[in-house]
N, C-alpha and C positions, 0 to 999 in steps of 0.2 A: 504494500500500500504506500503511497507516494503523498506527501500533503504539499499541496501547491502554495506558494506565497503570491498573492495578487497585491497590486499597487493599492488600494484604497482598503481603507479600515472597516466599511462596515460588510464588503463582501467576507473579505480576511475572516472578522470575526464567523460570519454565518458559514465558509466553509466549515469553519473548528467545529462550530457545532454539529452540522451534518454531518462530520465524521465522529463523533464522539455518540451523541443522540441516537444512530443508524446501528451503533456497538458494534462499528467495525473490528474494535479494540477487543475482544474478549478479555472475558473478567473473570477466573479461576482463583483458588487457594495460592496457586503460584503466582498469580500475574496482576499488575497493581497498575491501576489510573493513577498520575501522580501530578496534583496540583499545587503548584510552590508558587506561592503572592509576596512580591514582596514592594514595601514602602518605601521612599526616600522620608527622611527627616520628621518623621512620626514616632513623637515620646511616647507612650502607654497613658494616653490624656482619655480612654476610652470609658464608653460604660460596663464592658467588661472591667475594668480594672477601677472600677468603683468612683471613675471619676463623677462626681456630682453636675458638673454644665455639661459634660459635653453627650450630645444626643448621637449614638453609632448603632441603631437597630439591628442592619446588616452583618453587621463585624460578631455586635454580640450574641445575634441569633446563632452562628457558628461557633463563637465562644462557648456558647450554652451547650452544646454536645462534645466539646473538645479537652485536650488536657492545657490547662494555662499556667505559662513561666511565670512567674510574679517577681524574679530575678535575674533576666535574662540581662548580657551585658554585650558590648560591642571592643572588637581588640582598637580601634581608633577611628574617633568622631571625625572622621570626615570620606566624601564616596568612594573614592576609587581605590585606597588602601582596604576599608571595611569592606569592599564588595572580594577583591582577591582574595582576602584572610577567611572570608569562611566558605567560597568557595573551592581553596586550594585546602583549606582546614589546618592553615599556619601565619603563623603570628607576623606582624610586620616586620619585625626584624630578619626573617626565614625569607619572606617574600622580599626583601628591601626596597618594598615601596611605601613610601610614607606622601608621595606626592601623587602629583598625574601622570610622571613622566620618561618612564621604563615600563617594561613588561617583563614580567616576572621572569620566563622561560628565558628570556638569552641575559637579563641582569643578574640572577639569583640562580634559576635553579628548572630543568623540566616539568615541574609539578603537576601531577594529574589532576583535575578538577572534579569537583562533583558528577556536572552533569556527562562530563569524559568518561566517567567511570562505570557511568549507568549506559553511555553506549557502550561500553567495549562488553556489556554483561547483555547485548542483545536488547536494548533499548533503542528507540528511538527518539532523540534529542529535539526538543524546538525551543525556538527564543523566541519572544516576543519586544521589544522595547529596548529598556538598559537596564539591563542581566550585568554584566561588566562596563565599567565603567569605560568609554566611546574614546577612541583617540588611540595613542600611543601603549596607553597602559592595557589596552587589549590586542595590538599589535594592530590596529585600524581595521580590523573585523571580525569582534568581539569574538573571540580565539576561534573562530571558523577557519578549518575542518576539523580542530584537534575537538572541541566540546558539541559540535551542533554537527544533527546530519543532512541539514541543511542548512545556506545562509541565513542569521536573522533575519529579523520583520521587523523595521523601523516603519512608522505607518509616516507618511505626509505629513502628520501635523507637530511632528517631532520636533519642525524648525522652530515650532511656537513656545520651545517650553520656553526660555528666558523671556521673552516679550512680555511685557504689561498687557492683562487682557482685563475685562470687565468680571467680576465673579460669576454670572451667568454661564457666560462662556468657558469659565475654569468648570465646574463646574457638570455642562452638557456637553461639552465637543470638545476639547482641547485633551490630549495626551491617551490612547488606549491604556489596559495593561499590559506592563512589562510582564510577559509570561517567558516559563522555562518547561518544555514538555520532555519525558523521560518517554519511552514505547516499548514495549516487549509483548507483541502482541495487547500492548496494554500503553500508556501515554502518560509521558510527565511531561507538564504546560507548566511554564514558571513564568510570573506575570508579577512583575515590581511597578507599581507606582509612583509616578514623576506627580501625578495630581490625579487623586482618586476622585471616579467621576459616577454618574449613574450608571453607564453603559455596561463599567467594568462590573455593578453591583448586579446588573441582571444576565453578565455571559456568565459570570460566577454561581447564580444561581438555578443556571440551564447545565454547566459542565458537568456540575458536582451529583447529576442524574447517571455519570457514569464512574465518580471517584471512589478508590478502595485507599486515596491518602492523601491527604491536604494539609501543607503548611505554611502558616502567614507569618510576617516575620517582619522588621524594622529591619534598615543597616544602621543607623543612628539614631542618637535625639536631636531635641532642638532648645536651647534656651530660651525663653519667652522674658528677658530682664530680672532673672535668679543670676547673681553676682554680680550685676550692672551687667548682662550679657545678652545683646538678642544675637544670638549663632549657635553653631556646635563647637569645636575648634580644643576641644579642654576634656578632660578628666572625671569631671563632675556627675556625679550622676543623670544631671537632665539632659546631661550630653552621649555617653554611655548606653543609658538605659532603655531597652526595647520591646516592645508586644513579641510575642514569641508565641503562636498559640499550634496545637498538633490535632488535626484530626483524623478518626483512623476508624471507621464501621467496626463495631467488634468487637474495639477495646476501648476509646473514649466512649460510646454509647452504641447500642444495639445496631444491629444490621438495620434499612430498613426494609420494609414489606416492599414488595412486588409494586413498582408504579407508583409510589409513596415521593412528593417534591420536598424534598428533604432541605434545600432551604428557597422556599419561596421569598419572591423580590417583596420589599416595605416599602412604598415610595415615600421617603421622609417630609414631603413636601404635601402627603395628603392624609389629613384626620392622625389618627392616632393609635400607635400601633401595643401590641403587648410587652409587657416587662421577661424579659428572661434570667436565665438561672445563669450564674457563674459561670459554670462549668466545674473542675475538676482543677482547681490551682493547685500548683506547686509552689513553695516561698525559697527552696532549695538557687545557693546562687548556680547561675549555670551562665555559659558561653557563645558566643556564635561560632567558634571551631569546633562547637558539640554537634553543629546541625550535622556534615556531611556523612559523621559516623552513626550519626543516631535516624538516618535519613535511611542509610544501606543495611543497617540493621532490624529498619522496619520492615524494610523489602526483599529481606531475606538474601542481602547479598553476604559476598566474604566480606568477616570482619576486618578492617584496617587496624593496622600493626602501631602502635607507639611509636613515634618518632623520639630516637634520639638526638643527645644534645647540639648535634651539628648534622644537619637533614639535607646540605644544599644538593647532596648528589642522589638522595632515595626520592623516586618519582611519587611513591605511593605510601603515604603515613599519614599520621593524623596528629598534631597537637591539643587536640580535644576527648572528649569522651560521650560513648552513646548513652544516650537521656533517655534510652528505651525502658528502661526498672520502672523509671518515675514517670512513665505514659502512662505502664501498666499496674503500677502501684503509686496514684499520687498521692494518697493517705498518709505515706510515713512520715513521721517527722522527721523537719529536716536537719541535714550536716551540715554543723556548724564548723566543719572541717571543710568545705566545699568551697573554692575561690574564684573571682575571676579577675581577669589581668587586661589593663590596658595601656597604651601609651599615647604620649603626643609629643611632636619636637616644635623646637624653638631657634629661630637663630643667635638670639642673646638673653641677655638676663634681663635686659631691660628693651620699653616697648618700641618698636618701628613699626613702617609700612608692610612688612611682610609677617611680621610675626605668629598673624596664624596659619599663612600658611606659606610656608617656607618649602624653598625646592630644596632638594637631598643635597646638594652643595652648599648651601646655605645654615644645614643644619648644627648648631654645638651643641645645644642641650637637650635633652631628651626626660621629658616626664613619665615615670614608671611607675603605675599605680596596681593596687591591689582592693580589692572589695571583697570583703567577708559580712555574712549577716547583721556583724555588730560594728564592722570598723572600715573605714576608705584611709588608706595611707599610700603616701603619695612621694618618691625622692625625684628630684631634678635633678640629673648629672651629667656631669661631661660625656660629651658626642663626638667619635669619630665618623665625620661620611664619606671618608673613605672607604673604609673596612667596614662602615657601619656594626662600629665596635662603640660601647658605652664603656666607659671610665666610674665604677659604682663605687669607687672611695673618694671622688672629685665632685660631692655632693655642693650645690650652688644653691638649693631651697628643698624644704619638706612642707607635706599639707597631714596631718593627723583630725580624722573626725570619729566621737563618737554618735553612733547615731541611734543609738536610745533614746537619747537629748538631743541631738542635731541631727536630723533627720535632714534638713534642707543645707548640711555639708557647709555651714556658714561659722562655726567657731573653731579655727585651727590650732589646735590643741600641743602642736609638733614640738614646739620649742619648751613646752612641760618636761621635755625627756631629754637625756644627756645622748643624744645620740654619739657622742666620741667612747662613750664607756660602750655604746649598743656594737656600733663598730668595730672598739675591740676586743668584745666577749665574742661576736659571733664572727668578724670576718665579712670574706664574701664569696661566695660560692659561683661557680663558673656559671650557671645559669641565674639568669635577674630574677627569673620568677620563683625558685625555690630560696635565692636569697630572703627576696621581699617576705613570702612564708614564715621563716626565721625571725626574719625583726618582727613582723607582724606577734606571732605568739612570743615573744620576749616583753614586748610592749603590753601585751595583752597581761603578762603573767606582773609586771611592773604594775600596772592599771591595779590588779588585786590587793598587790599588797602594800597597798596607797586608800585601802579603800573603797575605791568609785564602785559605782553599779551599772552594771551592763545590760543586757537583757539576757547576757550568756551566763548571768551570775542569781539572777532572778527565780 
């Protein structure tokens, strides 16, 4: 079976359908529809995630039958690093992109890609939109042939995403979904959102008459004026932090019955729709390098191997971990042992014109953060981009929050702590991120016996 890409959007989308709707795709125990959504610059401001204004019927009528991260995090707030990192399922430093402006395979490393992986296992790949981030940093066609079995589908009105439009027109026409489709006798469609619109809310809600696996997902957040910041560009959790939600017939909620519209469209715009249920939240912190592993492991692929400490020459690894336990058991409580890792670079210590986003040349300091249930700690340190080597005894600034009591990451607590004694009890360990670990629980075990109360202490 062959899917044609035609030049206009709204044929485009109803081919999708008729081949999905028609079930050309068979659907067995072995073979899985696979729908991956995913957002640009959308914090968890949703009514799944209990947000009070904002009204997302759509989003959270799917929430309602799904398993929901309540701690998903992003390896670096900004697009085209986050889109490589959990695509390739390694960290920026692994990828050394931290800008726009290399592509991973000839600057870093061959890395196999998600949706690369599900072709080589008899899939069929599609892109819709911006799956990888457009230009340089996808080798100028968004990794086609190595991830897609055909060229993407950039629709015509792609030229309009930076334009000023009226909100109408954001709204009802402007931007299709960025979709990603997988095929094995069965289709994975990946559709990220540049500006989620109606359109996208009712091919979503025609697809998923043939889905056995749906995942929606953030690459970043977005500051709304939390630290004097309206951007992503930082560390912070508003910048970080993302919807992350799994659905999977079966095991977030029952099959449905025969001919059952499993999620019919809400038009937000008319009368007033029903309140839904959560869903199945998880509070466990988790990753965006978890999806890839936790994506092939729903699908019953081979599991991907640990990457060790220096990965540039293994095509196929993972710096994450499959989140499948916690689909299928989101009740447990969670591990307060569980962490996730982000970075952001700087060109100096202090502010200029480029400072948030600086090219790889440009880069000397490098912020390395860490998030656990109870704590965000945060070191700035010397940056080589040459070698894109960090220097983690050449510490230039710390951020320490506890967020029992600082939840909005506003009292930096850092310089509470002799970090020269933290220094030289623990050292520093060849990898940043089992460092940051180290001081983290050192700091934490300090925090005790000082007192304070955590919620880990509670």
């Amino acid at each position: 079976m062959h899917i044609v890409f035609v030049n206009t959007q709204i044929r485009m989308f109803l081919l999708i359908l008729h081949v999905l709707e028609a079930g050309v795709f068979a659907v067995d125990s072995k073979q899985f529809n696979i729908l991956y959504l995913i957002a640009d610059d959308l914090r968890p401001t949703l009514g799944c995630y209990s947000d009070p204004v904002v009204k997302s019927p759509n989003i959270d009528q799917l929430a309602s039958v799904s398993t929901v991260f309540h701690n998903a995090y992003a390896q670096q707030a900004v697009c085209g690093p986050s889109r490589v990192s959990f695509l390739t399922s390694r960290r920026p430093d692994t990828t050394k992109l931290y800008d726009f402006n290399s592509y991973w395979r000839v600057h870093a490393g061959n890395y196999t890609t998600l949706p690369q992986y599900f072709k080589s296992n008899g899939y069929t790949t599609l892109s819709v939109g911006k799956v990888f981030h457009p230009g340089i940093a996808s080798n100028h066609s968004d990794d086609y042939p190595y991830s897609w079995s055909v060229p993407p589908y950039h629709p015509p009105s792609f030229k309009y995403e930076k334009r000023k439009v009226s909100v109408w027109i954001c709204v009802q026409y402007t931007l299709p979904p960025q979709c990603l489709c997988f095929q094995s006798h069965a289709v994975l469609f990946k559709c990220p959102l540049v500006k989620p619109h109606l359109s996208y809310i009712r091919l979503f809600s025609r697809l998923t008459l043939s889905l056995s696996l749906s995942l929606s997902l953030s690459l970043l957040g977005w500051s709304l004026g939390e630290h004097g910041e309206w951007a992503k560009y930082s560390n912070f959790d508003v910048a970080t932090r993302v919807p992350l939600i799994v659905y999977k017939p079966g095991v977030t909620s029952p099959f449905p019955r025969p001919g059952e519209k499993t999620f019919p469209f809400i038009d937000v715009f008319q009368g007033t729709w029903e309140q839904f249920g959560k869903g199945h939240g998880v509070e466990n912190v988790v990753e965006l390098v978890d999806v890839f592993p936790t994506l092939s492991h729903l699908a019953g692929l081979r599991p991907l191997h640990r990457c060790p400490s220096s990965s540039f020459k293994i095509e196929l690894c993972t710096e994450g971990s499959s989140l499948a336990y916690l689909i299928r058991n989101p009740e447990r409580d969670p591990n307060r042992e569980a962490y996730s890792f982000s970075q952001y670079p700087r060109p100096s210590d202090s502010i200029q014109e480029n400072s948030d986003l600086p090219n790889l040349a440009d880069i000397r300091i490098m912020g390395y953060s860490i998030r656990s249930t109870d704590y965000r700690y945060t070191l700035w340190v010397g940056f080589d981009p040459v070698h894109c080597q960090p220097n983690m005894t050449d510490i230039h600034a710390g951020e320490m929050y506890l967020l029992a009591e600082d939840p909005g990451e506003d009292n930096n607590v850092f310089d509470d702590f002799d970090q020269a004694t933290v220094l030289r009890k623990l050292g520093m360990l060849p990898s940043w991120t089992e460092s940051l670990k180290h001081h983290i629980m050192h700091l934490s075990s300090s925090l005790k016996s000082k007192g304070f109360c955590d919620s880990s202490l509670s």
